[in-house]
C-alpha positions as a Markdown table, in Angstrom:
| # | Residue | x | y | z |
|---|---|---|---|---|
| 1 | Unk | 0.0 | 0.0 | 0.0 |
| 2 | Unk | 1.3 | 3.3 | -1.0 |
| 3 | Unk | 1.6 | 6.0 | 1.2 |
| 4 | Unk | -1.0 | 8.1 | -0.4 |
| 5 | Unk | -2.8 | 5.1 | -1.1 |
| 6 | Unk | -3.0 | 5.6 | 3.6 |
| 7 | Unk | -3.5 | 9.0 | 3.7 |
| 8 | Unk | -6.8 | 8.4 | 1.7 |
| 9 | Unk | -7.6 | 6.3 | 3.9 |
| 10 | Unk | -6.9 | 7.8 | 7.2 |
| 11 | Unk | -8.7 | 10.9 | 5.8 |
| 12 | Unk | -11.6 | 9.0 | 4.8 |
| 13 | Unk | -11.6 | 7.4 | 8.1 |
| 14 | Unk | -11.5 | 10.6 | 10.3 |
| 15 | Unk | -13.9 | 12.2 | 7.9 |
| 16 | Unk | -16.9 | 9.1 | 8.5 |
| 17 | Unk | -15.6 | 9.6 | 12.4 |
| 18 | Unk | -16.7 | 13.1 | 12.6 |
| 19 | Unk | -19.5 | 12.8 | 11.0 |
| 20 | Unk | -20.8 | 10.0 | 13.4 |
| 21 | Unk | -20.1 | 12.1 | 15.9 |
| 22 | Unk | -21.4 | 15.5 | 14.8 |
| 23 | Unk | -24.5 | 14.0 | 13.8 |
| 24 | Unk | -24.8 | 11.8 | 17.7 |
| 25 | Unk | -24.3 | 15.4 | 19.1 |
| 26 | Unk | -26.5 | 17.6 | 16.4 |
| 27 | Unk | -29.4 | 14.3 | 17.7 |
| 28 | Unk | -29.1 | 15.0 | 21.2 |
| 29 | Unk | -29.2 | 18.6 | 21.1 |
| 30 | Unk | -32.0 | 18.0 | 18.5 |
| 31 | Unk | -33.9 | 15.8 | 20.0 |
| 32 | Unk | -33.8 | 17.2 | 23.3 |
| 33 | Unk | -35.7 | 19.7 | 22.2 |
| 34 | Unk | -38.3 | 17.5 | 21.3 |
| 35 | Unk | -39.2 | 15.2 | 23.8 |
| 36 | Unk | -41.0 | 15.8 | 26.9 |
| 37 | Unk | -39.7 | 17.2 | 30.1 |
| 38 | Unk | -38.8 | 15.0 | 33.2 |
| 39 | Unk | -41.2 | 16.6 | 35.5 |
| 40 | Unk | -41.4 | 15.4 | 38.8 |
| 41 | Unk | -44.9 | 16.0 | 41.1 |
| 42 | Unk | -45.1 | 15.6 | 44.4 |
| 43 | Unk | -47.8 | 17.2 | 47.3 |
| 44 | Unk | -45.3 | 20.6 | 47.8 |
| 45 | Unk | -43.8 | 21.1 | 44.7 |
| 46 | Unk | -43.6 | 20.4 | 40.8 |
| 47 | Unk | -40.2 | 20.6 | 39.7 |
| 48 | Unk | -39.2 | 20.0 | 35.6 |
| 49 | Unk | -35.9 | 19.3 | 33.8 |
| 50 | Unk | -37.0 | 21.9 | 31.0 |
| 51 | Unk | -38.0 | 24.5 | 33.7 |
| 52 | Unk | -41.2 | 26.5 | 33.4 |
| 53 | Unk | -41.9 | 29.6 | 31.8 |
| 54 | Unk | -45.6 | 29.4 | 31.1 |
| 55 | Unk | -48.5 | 29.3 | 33.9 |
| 56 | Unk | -48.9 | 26.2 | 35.4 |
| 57 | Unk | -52.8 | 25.2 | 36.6 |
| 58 | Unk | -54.2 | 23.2 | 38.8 |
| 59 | Unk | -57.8 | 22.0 | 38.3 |
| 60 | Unk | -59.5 | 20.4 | 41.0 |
| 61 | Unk | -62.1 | 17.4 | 39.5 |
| 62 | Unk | -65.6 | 15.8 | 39.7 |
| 63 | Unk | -64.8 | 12.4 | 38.3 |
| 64 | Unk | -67.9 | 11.0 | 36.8 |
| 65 | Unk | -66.1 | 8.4 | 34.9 |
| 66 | Unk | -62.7 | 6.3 | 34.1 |
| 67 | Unk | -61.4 | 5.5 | 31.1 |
| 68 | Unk | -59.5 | 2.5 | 29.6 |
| 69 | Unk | -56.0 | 4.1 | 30.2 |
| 70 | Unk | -57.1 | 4.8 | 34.2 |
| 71 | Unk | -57.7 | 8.3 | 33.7 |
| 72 | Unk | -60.6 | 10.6 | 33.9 |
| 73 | Unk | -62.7 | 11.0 | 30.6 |
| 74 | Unk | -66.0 | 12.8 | 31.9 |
| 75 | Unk | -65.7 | 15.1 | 34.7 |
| 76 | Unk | -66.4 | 18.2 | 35.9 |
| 77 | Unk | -63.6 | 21.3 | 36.6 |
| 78 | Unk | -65.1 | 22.7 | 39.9 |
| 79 | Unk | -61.8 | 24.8 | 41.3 |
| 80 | Unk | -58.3 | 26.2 | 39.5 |
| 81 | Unk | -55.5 | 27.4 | 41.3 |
| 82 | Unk | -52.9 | 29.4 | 38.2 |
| 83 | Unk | -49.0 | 29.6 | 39.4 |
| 84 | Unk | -48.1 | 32.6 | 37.3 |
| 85 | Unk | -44.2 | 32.7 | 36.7 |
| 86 | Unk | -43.2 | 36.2 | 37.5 |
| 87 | Unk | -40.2 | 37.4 | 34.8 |
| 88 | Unk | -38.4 | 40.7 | 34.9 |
| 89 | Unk | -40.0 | 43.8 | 32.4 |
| 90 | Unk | -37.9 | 43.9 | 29.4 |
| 91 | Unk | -35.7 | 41.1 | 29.8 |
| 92 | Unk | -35.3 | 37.8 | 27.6 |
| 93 | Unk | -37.8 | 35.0 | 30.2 |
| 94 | Unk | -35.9 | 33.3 | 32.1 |
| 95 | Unk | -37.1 | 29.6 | 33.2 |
| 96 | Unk | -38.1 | 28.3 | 37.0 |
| 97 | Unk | -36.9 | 24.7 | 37.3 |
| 98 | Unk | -39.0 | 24.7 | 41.1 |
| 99 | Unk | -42.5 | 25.6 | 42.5 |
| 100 | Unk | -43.5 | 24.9 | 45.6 |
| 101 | Unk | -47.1 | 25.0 | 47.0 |
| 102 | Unk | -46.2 | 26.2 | 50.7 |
| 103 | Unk | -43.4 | 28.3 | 49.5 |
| 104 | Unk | -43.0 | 31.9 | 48.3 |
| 105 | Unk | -40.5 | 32.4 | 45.1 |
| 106 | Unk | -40.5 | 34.1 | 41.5 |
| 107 | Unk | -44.1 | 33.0 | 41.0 |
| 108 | Unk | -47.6 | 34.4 | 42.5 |
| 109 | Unk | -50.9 | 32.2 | 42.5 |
| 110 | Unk | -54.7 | 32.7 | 41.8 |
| 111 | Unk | -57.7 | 30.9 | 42.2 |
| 112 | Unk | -61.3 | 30.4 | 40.9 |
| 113 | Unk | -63.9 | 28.3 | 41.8 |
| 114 | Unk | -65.8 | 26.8 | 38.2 |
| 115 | Unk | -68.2 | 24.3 | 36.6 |
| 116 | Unk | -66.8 | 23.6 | 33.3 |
| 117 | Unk | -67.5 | 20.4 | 32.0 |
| 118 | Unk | -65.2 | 18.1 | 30.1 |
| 119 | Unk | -65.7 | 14.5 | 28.0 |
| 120 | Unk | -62.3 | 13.4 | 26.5 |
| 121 | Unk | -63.5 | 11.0 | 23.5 |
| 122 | Unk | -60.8 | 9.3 | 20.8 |
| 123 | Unk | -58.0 | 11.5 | 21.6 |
| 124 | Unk | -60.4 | 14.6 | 21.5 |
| 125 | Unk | -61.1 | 16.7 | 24.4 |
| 126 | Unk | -64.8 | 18.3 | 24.0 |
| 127 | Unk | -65.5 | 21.1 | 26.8 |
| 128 | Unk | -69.2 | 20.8 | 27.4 |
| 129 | Unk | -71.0 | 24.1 | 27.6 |
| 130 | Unk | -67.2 | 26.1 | 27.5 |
| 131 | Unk | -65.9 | 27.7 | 24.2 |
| 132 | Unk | -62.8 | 27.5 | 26.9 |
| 133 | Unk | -59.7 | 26.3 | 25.5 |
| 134 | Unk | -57.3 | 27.0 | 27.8 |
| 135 | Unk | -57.9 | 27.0 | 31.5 |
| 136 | Unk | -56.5 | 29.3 | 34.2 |
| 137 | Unk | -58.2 | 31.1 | 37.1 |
| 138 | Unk | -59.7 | 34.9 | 36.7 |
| 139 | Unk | -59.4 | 35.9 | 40.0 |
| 140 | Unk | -57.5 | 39.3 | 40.3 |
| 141 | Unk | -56.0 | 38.7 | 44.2 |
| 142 | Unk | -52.5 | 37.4 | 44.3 |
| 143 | Unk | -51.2 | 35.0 | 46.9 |
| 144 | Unk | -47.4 | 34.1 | 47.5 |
| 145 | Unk | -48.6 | 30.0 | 48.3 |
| 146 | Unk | -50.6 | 28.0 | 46.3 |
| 147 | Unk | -54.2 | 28.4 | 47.8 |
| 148 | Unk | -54.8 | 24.8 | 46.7 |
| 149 | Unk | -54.5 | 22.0 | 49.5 |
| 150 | Unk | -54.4 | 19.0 | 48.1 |
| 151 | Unk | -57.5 | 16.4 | 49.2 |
| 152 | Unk | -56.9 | 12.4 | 49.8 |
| 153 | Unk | -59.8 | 10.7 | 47.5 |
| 154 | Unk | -59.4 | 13.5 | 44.8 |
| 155 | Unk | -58.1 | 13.6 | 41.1 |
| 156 | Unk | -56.7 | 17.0 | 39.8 |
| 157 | Unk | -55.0 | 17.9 | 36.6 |
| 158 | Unk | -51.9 | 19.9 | 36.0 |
| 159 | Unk | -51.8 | 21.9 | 33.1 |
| 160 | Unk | -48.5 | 22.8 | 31.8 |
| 161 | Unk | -49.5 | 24.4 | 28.9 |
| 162 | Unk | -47.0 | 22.7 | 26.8 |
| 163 | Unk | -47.4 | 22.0 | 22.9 |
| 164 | Unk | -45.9 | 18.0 | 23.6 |
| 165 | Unk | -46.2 | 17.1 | 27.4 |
| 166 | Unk | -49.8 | 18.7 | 28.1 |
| 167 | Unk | -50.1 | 17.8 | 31.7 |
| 168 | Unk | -50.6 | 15.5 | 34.3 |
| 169 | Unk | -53.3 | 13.3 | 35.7 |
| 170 | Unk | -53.2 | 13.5 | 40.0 |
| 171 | Unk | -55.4 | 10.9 | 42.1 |
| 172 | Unk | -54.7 | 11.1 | 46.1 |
| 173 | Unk | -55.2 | 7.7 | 47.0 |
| 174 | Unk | -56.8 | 7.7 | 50.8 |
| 175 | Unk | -53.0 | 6.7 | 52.0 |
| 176 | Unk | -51.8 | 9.6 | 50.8 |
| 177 | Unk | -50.0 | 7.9 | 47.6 |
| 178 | Unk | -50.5 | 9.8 | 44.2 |
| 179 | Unk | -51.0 | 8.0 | 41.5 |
| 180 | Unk | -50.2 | 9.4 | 38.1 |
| 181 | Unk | -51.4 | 9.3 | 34.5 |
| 182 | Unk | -49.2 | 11.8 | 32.1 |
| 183 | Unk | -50.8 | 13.3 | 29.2 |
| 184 | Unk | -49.1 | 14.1 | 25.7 |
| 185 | Unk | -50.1 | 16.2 | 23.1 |
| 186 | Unk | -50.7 | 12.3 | 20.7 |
| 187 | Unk | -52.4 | 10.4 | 23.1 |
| 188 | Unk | -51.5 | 9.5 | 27.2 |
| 189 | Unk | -50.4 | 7.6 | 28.8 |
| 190 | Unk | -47.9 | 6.8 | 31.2 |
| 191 | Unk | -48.9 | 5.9 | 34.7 |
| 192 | Unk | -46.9 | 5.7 | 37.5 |
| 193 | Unk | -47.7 | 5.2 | 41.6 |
| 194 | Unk | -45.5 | 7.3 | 43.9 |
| 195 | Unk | -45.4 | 8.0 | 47.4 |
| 196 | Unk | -45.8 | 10.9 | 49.2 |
């Protein structure tokens, strides 16, 4: 083998390298950007990989029925607490990773009591008697701790008002045990038990 005959080679070589390894890095930078947050919930606090920029709601449900996946499907909204991020005026956003129900921080919360109805049919969510799309409380008082107390025997949903990873599904078992069903923007589901 000649010696340019090598350097062809070599040159190929490291060539296919970086590109295997420009396009594993452009992927995860990529892709990243794609897939849903880790977000964690617990009874004080919500916490998420991606952080959160947008309001985050709390809706406080009637459960008139299950579905297949072991979620609500028909149910009534009857109370909303909204954890408004607070940003500085005239400044790029800048994301919370943290909120925590019984602790003040960059965020403020409202509440509203409701009766909105909801029927989630083949993938489609159908608010009955609402031309409501997104939900978030109207009340005009601020407090600095989320006014919500979370109530064994009760299912709640978390909005994150994200376009992939919607929100989250929250039943308080009598033991104090959440269970959880997490709801993308396709189709749920992902259910996981945790403790308190």
């Amino acid at each position: 083998m000649t010696k340019g005959t090598r350097n062809v080679i070599a040159i190929s070589l490291a060539f296919l390298l970086f590109l295997a390894l420009g396009g594993y890095y452009l992927g995860n930078i990529f892709g990243r950007a794609y897939t849903p947050p880790d977000i964690n919930v617990s009874l004080n606090e919500i916490s998420s990989s991606g952080g959160f920029m947008d309001p985050i709601t709390i809706e406080k449900l009637k459960v008139d029925s299950i579905g297949k996946e072991q979620r609500p499907v028909k149910y009534v909204i009857e109370y909303v607490a909204t954890c408004t991020i607070n940003q500085k005026q005239g400044e790029p956003p800048v994301a919370l990773n943290q909120v925590k129900f019984n602790e003040a921080g960059r965020y403020s919360w409202s509440e509203e009591k409701v009766d909105i109805s909801i029927f989630h049919s083949d993938g489609f969510t159908n608010r009955i008697g609402s031309p409501q799309r997104a939900i978030s409380s109207g009340d005009n008082q601020k407090y600095p701790i989320c006014p919500l107390k979370f109530e064994k025997g009760n299912w709640y949903f978390i909005n994150f008002h994200d376009p992939v990873f919607i929100g989250v599904y929250v039943f308080i078992d009598n033991a104090g045990l959440f269970k959880r069903v997490d709801t993308y923007s396709g189709e749920s589901l992902y259910n996981k038990t945790v403790d308190k």
